[in-house]
Residue frames as a rotation matrix with the C-alpha (Angstrom) as fourth column:
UNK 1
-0.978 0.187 0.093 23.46
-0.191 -0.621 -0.760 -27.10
-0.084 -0.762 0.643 55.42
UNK 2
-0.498 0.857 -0.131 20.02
0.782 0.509 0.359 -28.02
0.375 0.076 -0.924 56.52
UNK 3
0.655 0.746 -0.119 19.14
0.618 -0.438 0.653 -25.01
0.435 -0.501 -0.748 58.53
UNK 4
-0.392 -0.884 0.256 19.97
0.366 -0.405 -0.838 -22.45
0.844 -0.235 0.482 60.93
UNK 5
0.816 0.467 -0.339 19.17
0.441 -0.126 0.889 -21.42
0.373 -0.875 -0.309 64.78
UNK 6
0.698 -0.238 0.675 20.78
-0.247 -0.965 -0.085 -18.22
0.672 -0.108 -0.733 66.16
UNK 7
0.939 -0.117 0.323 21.86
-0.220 0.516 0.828 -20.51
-0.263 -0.848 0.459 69.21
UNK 8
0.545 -0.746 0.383 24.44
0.727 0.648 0.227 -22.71
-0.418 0.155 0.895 66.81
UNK 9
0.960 -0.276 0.036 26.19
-0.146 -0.610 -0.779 -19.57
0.237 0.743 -0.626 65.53
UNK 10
0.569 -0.777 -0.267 29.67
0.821 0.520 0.237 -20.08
-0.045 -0.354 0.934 65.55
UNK 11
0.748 -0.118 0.654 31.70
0.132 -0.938 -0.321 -16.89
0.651 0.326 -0.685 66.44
UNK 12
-0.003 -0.921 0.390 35.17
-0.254 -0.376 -0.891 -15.64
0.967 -0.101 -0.233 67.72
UNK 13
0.041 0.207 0.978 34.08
-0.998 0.048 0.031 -16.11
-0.040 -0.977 0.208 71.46
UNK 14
-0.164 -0.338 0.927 33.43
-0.674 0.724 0.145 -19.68
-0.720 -0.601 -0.347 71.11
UNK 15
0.735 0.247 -0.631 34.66
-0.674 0.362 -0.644 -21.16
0.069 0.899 0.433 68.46
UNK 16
-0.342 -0.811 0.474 36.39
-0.940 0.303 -0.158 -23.69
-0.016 -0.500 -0.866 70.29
UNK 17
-0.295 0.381 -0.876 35.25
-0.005 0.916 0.401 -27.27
0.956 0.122 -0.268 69.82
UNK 18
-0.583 0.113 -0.805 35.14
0.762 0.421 -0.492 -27.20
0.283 -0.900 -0.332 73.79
UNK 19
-0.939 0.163 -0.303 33.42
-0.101 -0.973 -0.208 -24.17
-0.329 -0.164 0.930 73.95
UNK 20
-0.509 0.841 -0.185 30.57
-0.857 -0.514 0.021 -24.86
-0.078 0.169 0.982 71.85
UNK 21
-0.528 0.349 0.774 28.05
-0.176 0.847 -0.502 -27.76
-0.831 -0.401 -0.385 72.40
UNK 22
0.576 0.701 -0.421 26.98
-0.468 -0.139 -0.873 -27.75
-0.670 0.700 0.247 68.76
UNK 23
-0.020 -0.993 -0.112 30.15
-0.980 0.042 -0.195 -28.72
0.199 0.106 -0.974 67.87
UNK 24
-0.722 -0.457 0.520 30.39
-0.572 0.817 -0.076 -31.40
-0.390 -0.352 -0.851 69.91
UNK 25
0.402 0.897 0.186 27.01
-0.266 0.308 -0.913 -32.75
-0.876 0.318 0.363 68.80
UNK 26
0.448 -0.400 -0.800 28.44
-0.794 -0.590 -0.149 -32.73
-0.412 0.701 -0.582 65.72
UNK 27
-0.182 -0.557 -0.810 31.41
-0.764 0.599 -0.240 -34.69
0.619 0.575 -0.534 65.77
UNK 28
-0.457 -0.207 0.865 29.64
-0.716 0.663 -0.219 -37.60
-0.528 -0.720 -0.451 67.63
UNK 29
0.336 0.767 0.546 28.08
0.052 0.564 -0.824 -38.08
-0.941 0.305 0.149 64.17
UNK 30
0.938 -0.345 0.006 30.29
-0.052 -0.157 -0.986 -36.78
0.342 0.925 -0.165 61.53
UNK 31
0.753 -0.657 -0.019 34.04
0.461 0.507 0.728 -38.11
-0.469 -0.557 0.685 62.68
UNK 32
-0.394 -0.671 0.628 35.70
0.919 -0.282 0.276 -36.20
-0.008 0.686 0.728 59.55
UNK 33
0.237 0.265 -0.935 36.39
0.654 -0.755 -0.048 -32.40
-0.718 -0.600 -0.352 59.71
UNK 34
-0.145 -0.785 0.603 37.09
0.930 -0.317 -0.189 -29.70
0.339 0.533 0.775 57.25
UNK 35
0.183 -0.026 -0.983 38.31
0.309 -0.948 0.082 -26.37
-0.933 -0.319 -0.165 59.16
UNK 36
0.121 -0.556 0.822 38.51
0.785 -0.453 -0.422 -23.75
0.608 0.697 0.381 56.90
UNK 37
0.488 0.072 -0.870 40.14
0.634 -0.714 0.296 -20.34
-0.600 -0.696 -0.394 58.70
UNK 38
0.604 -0.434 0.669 41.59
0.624 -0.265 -0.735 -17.42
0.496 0.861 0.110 58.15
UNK 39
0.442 -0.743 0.502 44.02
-0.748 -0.614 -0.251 -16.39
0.495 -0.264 -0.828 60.56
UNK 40
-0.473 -0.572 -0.670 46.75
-0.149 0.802 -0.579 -19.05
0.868 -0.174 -0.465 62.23
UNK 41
-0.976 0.076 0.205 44.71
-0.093 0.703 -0.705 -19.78
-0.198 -0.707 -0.679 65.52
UNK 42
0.269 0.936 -0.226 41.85
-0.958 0.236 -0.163 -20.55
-0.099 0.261 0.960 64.07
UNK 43
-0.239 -0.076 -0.968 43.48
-0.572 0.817 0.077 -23.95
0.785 0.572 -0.239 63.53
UNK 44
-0.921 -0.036 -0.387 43.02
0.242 0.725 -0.645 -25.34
0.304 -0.688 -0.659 66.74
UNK 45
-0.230 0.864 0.447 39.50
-0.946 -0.091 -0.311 -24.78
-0.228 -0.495 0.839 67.12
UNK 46
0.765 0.517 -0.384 39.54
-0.503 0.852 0.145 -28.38
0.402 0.082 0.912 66.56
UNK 47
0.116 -0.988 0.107 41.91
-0.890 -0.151 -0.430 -30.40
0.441 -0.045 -0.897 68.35
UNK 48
-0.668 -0.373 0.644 43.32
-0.626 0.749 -0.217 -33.80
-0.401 -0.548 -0.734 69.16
UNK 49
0.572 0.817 -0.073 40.89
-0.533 0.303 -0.790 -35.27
-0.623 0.490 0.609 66.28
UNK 50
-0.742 -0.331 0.584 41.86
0.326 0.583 0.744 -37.97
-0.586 0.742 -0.324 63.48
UNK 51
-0.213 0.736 0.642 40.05
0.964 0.266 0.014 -37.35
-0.161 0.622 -0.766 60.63
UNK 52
0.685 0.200 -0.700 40.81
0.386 -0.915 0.117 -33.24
-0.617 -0.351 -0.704 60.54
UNK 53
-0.260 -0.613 0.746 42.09
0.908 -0.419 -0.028 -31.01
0.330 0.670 0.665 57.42
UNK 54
0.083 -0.109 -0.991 43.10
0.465 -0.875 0.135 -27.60
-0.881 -0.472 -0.022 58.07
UNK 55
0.202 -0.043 0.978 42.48
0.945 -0.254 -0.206 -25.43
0.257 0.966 -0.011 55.27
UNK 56
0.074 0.239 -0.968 43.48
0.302 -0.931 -0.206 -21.25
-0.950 -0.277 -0.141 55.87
UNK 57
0.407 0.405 0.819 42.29
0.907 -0.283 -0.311 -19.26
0.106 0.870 -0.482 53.58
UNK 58
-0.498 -0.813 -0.302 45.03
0.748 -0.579 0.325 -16.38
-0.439 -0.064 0.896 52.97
UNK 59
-0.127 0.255 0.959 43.16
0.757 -0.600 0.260 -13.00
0.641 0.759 -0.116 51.90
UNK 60
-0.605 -0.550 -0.575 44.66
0.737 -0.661 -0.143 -9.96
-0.301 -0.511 0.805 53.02
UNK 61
0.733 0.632 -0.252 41.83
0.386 -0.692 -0.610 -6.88
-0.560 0.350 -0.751 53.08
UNK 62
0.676 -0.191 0.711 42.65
0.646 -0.311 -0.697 -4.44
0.355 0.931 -0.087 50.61
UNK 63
0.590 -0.644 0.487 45.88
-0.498 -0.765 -0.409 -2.50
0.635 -0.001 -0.772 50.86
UNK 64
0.745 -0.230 0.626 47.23
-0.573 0.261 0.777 -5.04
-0.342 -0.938 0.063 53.28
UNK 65
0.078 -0.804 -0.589 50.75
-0.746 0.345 -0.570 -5.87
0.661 0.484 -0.573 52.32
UNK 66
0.827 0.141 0.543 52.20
-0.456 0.733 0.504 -9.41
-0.327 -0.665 0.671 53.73
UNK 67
-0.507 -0.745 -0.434 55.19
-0.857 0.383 0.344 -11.28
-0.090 0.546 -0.833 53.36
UNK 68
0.425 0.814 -0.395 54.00
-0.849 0.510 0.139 -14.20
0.314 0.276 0.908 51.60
UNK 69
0.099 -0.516 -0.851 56.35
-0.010 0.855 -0.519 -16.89
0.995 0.060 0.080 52.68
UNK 70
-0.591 0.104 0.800 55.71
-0.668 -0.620 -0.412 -15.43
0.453 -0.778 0.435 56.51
UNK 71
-0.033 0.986 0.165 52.23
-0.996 -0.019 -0.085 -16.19
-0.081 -0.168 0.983 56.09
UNK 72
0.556 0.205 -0.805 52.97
-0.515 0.845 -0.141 -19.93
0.652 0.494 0.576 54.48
UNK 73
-0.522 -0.491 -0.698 55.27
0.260 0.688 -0.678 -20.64
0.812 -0.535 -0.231 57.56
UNK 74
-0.784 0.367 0.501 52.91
-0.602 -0.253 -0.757 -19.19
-0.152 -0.895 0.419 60.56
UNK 75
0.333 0.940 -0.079 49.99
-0.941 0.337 0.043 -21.15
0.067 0.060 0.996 58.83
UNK 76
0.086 -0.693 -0.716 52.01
-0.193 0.693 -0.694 -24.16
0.977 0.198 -0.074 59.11
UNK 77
-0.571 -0.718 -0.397 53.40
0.185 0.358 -0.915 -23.98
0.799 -0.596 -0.071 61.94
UNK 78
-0.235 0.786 0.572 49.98
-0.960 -0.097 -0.261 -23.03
-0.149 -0.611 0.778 63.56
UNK 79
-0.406 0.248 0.880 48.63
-0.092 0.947 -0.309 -26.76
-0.909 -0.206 -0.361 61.76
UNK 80
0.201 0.306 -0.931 47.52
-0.799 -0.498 -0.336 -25.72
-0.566 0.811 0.145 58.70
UNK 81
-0.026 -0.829 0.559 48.01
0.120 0.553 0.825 -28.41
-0.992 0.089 0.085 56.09
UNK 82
0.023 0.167 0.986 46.59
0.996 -0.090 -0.008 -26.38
0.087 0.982 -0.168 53.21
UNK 83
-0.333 0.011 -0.943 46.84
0.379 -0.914 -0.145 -22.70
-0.863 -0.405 0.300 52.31
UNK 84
0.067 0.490 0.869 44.68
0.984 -0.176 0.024 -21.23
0.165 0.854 -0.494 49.88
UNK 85
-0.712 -0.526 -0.466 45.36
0.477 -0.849 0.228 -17.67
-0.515 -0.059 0.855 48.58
UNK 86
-0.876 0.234 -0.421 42.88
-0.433 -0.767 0.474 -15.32
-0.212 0.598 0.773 47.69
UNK 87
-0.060 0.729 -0.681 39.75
-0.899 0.257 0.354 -17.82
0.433 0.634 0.641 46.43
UNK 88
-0.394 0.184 0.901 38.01
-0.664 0.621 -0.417 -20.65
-0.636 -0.762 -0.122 47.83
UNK 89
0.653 0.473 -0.591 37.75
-0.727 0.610 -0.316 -22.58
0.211 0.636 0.742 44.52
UNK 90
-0.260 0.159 -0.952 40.07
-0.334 0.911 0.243 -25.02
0.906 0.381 -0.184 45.29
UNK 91
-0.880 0.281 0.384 38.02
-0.387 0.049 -0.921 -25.65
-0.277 -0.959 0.066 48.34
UNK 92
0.029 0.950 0.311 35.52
-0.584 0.269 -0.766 -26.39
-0.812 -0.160 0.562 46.31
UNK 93
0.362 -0.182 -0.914 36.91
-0.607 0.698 -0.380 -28.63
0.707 0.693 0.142 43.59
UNK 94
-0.810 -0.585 0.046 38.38
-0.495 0.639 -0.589 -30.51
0.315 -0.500 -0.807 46.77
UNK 95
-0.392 0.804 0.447 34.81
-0.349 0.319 -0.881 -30.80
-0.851 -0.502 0.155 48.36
UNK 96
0.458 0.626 -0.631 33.60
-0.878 0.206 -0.433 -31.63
-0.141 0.752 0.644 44.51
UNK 97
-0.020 -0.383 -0.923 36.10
-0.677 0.685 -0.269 -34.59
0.736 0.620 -0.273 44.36
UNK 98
-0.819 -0.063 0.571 35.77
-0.573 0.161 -0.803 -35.39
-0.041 -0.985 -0.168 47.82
UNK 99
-0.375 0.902 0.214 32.03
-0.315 0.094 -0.945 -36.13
-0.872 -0.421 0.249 46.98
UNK 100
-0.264 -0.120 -0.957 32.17
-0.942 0.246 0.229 -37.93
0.208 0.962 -0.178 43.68
């Protein structure tokens, strides 16, 4: 992250790739994506891309029960091709080996 301008916020309204001209800016310079989300349509805010890893990040607020094998087939079957539970370290040992 170099910076920030109120403009490029990304937020529930338009966090669509088509939706938000920062975005697109974006990937007309950086061709490789990591989404991270946390609920199953968050995956397609990027679509029809090579060079895209879905990552959802599974953390239920407190007291919020879940069936965990549910959750590991809706994130799937949304696009998901990782599911991280609770912690976003290995997200960052991926981005630390990623960048080695």
């Amino acid at each position: 992250m170099s910076g920030w301008q109120k403009s490029g916020l990304i937020h529930v309204l338009n966090k669509h790739e088509m939706g938000h001209s920062e975005l697109a800016k974006l990937r007309a310079t950086h061709p490789n994506i990591l989404l991270l989300g946390d609920v199953p349509a968050d995956a397609d805010m990027v679509t029809g891309h090579d060079g895209v890893v879905r990552i959802r990040v599974l953390d239920p607020r407190k007291g919020e029960t879940y069936n965990q094998a549910s959750a590991l087939q809706a994130s799937f079957d949304a696009g998901y091709d990782l599911v991280t539970e609770h912690s976003l370290e290995p997200v960052v040992s991926l981005l630390e080996q990623l960048t080695m």
